[in-house]
C-alpha positions in Angstrom: 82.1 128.8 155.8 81.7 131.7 153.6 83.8 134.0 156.2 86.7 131.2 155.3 86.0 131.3 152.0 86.6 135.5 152.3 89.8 135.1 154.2 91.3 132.3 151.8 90.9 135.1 148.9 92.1 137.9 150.6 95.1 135.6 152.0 96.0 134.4 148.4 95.5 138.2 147.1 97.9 139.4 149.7 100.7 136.8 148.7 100.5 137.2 144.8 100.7 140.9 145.6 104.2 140.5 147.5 105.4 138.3 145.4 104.7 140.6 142.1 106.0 143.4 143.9 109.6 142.0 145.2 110.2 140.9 141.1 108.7 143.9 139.8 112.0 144.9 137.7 112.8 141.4 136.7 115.3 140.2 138.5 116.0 137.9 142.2 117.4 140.0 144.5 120.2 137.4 145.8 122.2 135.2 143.9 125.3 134.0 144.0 128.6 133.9 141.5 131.7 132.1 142.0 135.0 133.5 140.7 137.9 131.9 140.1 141.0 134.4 139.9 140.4 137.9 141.4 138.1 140.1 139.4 137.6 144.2 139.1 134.0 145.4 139.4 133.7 149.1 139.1 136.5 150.1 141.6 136.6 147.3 143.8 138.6 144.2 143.3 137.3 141.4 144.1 139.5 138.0 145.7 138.9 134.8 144.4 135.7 133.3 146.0 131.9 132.5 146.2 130.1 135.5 147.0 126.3 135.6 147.9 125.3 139.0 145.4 122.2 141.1 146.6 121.1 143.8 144.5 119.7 146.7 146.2 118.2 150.4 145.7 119.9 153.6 147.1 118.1 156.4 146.2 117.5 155.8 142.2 120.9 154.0 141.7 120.9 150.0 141.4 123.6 149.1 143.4 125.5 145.1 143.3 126.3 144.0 146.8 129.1 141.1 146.7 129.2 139.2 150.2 132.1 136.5 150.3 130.6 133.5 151.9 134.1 132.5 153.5 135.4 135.9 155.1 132.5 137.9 155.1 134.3 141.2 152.8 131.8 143.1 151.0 132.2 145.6 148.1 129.1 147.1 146.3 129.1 148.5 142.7 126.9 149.9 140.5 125.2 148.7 137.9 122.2 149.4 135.6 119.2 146.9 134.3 119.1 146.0 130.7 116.1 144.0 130.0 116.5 140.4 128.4 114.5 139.8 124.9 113.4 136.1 126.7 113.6 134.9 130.3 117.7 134.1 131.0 118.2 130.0 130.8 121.1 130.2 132.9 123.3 132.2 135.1 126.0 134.1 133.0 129.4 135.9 133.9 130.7 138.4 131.1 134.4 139.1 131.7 136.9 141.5 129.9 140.0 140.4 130.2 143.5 142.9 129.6 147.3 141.9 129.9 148.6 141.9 133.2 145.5 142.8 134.8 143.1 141.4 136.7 139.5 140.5 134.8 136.8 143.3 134.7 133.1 142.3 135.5 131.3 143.6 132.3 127.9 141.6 132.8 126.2 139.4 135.2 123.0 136.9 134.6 121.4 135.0 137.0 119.0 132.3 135.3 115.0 132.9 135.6 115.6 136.3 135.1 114.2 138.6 132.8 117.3 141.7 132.8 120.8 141.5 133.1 122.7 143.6 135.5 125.8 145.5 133.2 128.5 147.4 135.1 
């Protein structure tokens, strides 16, 4: 009984420690963002879509990765971490929009987390 009892700590120890260290800088590492006209983000323009958005590491540089769920393009961009002042409510999509040209991706949110990704 008290060999089960070890295991059952060591077991739970293990899982809080994965799960602290995949949210370590705040933030899921998939989401997903729907837009509805074609949008810039860094140099890449995006089509008009759902896109399944993984954020990833390469080297030191945070880098976006946008999947399009029907279609399966992919552009990446970077992007740096701001932190939050609270926990996000809800996912948000900051836009800047110019004349005559397609939307630029300023700021993405996902909700739950605690930084914003700014590009």
């Amino acid at each position: 009984m008290r060999l089960f009892r070890i295991l059952g700590f060591v077991l739970l120890f293990c899982s809080v420690a994965v799960l602290a260290k995949d949210n370590k800088l705040g933030i899921r590492e998939v989401g997903r963002v729907t837009f509805d006209t074609q949008v810039r983000v860094g140099e890449a323009v995006l089509p008009a879509g759902e896109y399944v958005v993984r954020h990833t590491m390469e080297g030191q540089e945070h880098i976006m990765v946008f999947q399009k769920v029907i279609g399966k393009q992919e552009f990446k961009a970077k992007c740096t971490l701001v932190a939050l002042p609270r926990k996000a409510d809800r996912d948000q999509t900051i836009l800047e929009t110019e004349t005559n040209k397609p939307p630029v991706l300023r700021e993405l949110v996902f909700g739950g987390d605690t930084a914003k990704h700014v590009f």
